[in-house]
N, C-alpha and C positions, 0 to 999 in steps of 0.2 A: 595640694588641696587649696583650690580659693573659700572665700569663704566671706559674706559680707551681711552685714541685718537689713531686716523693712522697718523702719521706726512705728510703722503703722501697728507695726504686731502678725499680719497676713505672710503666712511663708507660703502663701501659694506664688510659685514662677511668675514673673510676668512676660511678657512677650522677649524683651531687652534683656532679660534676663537669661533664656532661652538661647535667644542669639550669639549675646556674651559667652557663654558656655561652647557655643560649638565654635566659636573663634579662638577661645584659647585654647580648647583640645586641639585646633588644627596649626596654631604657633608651636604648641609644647611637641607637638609627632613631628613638624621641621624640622625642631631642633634639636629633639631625640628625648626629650622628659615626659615621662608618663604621668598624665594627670588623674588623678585617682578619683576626683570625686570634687562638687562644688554644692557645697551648703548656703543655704540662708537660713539664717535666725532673727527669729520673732518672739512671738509667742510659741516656744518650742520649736523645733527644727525643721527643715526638708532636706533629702539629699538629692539632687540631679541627675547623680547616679541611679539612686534606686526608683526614681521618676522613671529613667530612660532615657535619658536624655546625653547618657554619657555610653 
């Protein structure tokens, strides 16, 4: 699980964020680690998973 904050408070994805995510889901299935899921915290959470994004 990554998992990182927006100081701003906004846990909406951003682009880079987006990006990030599908690069480390594609390092972790190289090396055989399942990534389960990539949160940001703010003002309450988001999961990338349950975006779609995973």
């Amino acid at each position: 699980v990554l998992v990182h904050n927006h100081p701003t408070g906004c846990v909406k994805p951003s682009r880079e964020d987006i990006q990030l995510t599908k690069r480390f889901a594609r390092c972790c299935e190289i090396i055989g680690i399942d990534m389960l899921d990539h949160i940001i915290v703010g003002d309450g959470y988001r999961s990338l998973k349950e975006a779609g994004y995973l």
